[in-house]
C-alpha positions in Angstrom: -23.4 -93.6 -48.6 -23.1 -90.1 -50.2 -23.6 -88.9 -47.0 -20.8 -90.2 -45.2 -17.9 -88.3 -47.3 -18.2 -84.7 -45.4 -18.2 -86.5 -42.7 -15.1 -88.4 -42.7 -12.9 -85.1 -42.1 -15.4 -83.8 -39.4 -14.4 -87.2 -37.8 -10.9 -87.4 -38.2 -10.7 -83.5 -36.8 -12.1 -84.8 -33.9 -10.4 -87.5 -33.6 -7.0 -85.6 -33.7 -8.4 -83.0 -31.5 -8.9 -86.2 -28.9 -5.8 -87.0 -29.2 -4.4 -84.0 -28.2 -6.4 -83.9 -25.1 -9.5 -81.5 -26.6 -13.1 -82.6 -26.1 -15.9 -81.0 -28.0 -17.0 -80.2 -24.6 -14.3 -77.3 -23.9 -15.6 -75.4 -27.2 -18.5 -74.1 -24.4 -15.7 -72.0 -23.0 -15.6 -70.0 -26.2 -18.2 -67.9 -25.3 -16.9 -67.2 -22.0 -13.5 -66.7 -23.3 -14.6 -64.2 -25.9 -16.9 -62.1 -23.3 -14.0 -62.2 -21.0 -11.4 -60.9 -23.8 -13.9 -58.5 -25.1 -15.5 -56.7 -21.2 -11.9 -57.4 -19.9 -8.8 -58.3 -21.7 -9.4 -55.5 -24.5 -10.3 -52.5 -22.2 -7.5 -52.9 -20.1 -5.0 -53.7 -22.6 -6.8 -50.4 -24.4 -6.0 -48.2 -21.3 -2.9 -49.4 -20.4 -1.5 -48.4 -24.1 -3.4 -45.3 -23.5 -1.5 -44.2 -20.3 1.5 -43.8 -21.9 0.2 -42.0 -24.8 -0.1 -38.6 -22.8 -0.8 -35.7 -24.7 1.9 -33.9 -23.5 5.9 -35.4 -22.7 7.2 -38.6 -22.6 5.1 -41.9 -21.9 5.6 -41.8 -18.4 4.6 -38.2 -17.8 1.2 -38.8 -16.8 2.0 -41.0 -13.8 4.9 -38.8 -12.8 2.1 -35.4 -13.4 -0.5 -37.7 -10.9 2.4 -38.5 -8.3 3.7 -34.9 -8.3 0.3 -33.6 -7.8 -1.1 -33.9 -3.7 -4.2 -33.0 -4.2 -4.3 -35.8 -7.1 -2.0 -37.9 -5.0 -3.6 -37.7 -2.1 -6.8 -39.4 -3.3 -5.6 -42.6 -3.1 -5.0 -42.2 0.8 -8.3 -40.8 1.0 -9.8 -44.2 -0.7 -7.5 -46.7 1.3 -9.1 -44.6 4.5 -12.5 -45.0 3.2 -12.4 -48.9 1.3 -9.8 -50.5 4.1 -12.2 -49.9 7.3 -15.3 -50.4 5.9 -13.9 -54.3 3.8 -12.7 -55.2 7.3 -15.5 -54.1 9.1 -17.8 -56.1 7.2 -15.9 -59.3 7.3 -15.8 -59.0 10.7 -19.3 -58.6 11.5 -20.6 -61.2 8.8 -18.7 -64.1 10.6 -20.6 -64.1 14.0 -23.7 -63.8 12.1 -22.9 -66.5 9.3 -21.7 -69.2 12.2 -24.9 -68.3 13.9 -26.9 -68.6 10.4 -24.8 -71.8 9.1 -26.8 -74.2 11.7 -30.5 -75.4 11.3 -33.3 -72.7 13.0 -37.3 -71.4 12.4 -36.8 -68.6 10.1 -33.3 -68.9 8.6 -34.5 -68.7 4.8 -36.5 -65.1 6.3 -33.4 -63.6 8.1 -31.3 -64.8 5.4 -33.8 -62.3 2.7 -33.5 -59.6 5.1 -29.7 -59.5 5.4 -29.2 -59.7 1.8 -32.0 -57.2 0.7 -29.3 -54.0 0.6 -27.8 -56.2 -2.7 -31.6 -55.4 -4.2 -31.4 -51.7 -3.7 -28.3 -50.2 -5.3 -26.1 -47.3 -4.5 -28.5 -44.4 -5.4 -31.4 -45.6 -3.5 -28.6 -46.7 -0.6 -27.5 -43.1 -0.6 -31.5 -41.6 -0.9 -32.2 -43.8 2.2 -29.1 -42.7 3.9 -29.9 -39.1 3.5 -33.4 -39.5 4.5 -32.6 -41.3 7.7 -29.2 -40.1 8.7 -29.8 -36.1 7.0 -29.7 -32.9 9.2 -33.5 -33.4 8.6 -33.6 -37.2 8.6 -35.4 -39.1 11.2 -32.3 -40.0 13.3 -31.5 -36.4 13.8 -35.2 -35.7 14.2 -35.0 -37.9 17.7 -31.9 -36.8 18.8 -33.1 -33.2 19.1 -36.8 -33.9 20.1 -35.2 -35.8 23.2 -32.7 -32.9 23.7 -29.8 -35.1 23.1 -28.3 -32.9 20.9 -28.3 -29.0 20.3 -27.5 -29.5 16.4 -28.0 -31.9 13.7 -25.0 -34.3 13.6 -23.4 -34.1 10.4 -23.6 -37.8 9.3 -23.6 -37.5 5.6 -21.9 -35.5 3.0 -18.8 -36.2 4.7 -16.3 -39.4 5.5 -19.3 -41.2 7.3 -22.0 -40.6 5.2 -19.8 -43.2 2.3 -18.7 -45.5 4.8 -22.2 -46.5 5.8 -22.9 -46.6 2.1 -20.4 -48.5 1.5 -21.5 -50.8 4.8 -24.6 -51.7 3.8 -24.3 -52.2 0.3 -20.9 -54.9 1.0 -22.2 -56.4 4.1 -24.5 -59.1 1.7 -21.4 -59.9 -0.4 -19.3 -60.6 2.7 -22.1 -62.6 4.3 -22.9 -64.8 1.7 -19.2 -66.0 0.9 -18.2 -66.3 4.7 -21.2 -68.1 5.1 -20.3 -70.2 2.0 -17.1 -71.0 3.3 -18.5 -71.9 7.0 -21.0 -74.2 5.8 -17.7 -76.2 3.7 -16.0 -77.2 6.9 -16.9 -80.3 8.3 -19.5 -79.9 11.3 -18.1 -83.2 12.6 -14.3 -81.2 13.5 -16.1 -79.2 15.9 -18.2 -82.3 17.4 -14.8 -84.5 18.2 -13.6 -81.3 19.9 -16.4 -80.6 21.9 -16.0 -84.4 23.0 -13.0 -83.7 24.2 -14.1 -81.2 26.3 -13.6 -78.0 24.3 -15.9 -74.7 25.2 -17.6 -73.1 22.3 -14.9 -70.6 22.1 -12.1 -72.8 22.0 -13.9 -74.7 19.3 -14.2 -71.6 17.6 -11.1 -70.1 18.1 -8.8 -73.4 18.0 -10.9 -75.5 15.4 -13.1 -73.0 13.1 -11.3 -70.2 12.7 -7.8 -71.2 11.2 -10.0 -73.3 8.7 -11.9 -70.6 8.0 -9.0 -67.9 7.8 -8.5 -68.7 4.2 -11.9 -67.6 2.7 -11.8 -64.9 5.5 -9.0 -63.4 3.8 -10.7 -64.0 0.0 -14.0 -62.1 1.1 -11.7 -59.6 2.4 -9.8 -59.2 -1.4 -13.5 -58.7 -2.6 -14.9 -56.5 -0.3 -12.1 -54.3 -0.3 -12.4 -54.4 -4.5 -15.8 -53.3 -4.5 -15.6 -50.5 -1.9 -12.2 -49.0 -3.3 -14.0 -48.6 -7.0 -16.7 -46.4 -5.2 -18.2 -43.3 -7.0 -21.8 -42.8 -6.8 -21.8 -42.8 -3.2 -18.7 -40.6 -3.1 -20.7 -37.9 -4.7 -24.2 -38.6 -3.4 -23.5 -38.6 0.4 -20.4 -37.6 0.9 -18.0 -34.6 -0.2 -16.4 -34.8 -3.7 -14.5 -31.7 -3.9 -12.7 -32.2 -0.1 -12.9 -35.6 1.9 -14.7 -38.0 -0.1 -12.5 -37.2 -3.8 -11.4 -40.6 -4.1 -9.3 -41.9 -7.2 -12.4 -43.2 -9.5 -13.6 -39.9 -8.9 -10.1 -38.0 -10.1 -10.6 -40.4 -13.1 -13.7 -39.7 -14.2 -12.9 -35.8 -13.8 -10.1 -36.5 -16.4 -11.7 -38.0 -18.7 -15.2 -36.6 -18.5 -14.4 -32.9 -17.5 -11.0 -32.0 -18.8 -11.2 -34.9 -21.7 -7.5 -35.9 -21.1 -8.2 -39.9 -21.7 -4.5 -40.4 -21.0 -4.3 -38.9 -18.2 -7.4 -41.0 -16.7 -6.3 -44.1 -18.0 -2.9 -43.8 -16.1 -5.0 -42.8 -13.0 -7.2 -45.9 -13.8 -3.6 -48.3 -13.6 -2.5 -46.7 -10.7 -5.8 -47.5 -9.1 -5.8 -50.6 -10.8 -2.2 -51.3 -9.4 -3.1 -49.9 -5.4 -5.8 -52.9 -5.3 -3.0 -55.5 -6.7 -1.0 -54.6 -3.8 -3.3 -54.5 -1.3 -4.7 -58.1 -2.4 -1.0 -59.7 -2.7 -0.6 -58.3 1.1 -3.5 -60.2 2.1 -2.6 -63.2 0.0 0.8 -63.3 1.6 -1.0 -62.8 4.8 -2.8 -66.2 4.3 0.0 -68.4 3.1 2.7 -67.2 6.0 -0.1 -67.7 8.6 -2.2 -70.7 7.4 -1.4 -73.5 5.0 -3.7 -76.5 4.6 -7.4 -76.9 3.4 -10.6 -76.2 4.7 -11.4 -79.9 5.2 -14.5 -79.4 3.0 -16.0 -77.9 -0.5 -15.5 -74.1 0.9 
């Protein structure tokens, strides 16, 4: 009996808790809610303060200095030019490959290893495979001028292309795996009650799939764009970071890391922060004014 006296207000906090709708089970989100307020929530809420602290003028000097500045202005055109193409271009190729990939065949669990090995790698051995392969002494140019198709080397790295087939390989993986997520939550039997109604594979495709599949085409787009806008290592390792590769995380970094003006990065980090936002909310709108409904499934 002298045990059950500390334990009459443990019970009756639970009880009041239940009442209010809290089960002991949601206090397993603590941990997730204190990782994402200390890897997220702090450091952003840290920088954005920090942007308007600029050693120099008034709190908004910093973004007026980065807008007033083309060569620091213009590296935000120069990421759209390099993140935009090379999102799209891998959404697009991932879908005929995950609609092929989302049916039953000998050797889907092998083919499905290969195309997601780049995810294994990372950007520096990306970039060291890239150069050996695609170099002005790399195999590719190696067979071009053995066979006398070329007089030169073609310059494919350590320029524009060298980072957007970085940038390729490294987000095709992430772009195949959620497309194919999403394919395999529609409902196979959709396409069946077309086809009995005398629907080619392309009309089922284009008529049936597609619009269902639109929605997470447009999500996997929003991520793959994400990760190839925030590129750097690539940016420096096979392409050109003092002319047409200088992208914004790389104007950042030089703030911070070579001049040491953390204000000044931190507003460049908002205003990169803020050029993804957009881009996202264009696409989101995108989806809403051109599809509305559900997948018809658990994609």
């Amino acid at each position: 009996m002298s045990g059950a006296g500390p334990d009459r207000p443990l019970a009756h906090w639970r009880h009041r808790l239940a009442e209010r709708g809290v089960d002991r089970q949601l206090w397993l989100l603590v941990p997730a809610l204190v990782f994402v307020v200390a890897l997220f929530v702090y450091p952003f809420c840290y920088g954005l303060t920090l942007s308007f602290q600029p050693t120099n003028g008034g709190p908004f000097s910093d973004y007026a200095r980065f807008f007033s500045d083309a060569y620091e202005r213009g590296t935000i055109w120069i990421t759209l030019r390099i993140a935009l193409p090379a999102a799209l271009l891998n959404v697009l190729a991932a879908v005929p490959i995950a609609y092929r990939m989302r049916g039953r065949f000998r050797g889907k669990r092998l083919v499905t290893t290969v195309l997601v090995v780049p995810i294994t790698l990372g950007t520096v051995l990306t970039a060291q495979g890239l150069l050996n392969f695609l170099g002005p002494t790399g195999w590719f140019n190696r067979i071009l001028l053995a066979t006398h198709l070329v007089d030169e080397p073609v310059r494919l790295t350590h320029n524009y292309w060298g980072v957007f087939f970085s940038l390729v390989i490294t987000g095709f993986p992430f772009a195949f795996l959620l497309v194919l997520s999403y394919l395999s939550g529609i409902d196979p039997t959709l396409e069946r009650a077309a086809a009995t109604l005398g629907a080619d594979w392309r009309r089922r495709f284009t008529q049936v799939t597609l619009p269902l599949l639109m929605p997470g085409l447009a999500t996997t787009f929003c991520l793959t764009f994400v990760l190839a806008f925030s590129v750097f290592p690539s940016a420096v390792l096979v392409g050109n970071p003092a002319g047409e590769t200088r992208v914004i995380s790389l104007a950042a970094y030089q703030a911070a890391y070579e001049r040491y003006d953390y204000p000044y990065a931190s507003a460049i980090a908002m205003i990169m922060g803020f050029v993804e936002l957009v881009i996202i909310a264009v696409v989101l709108a995108a989806r809403s004014r051109f599809y509305t409904g559900s997948t018809g499934g658990k994609g």
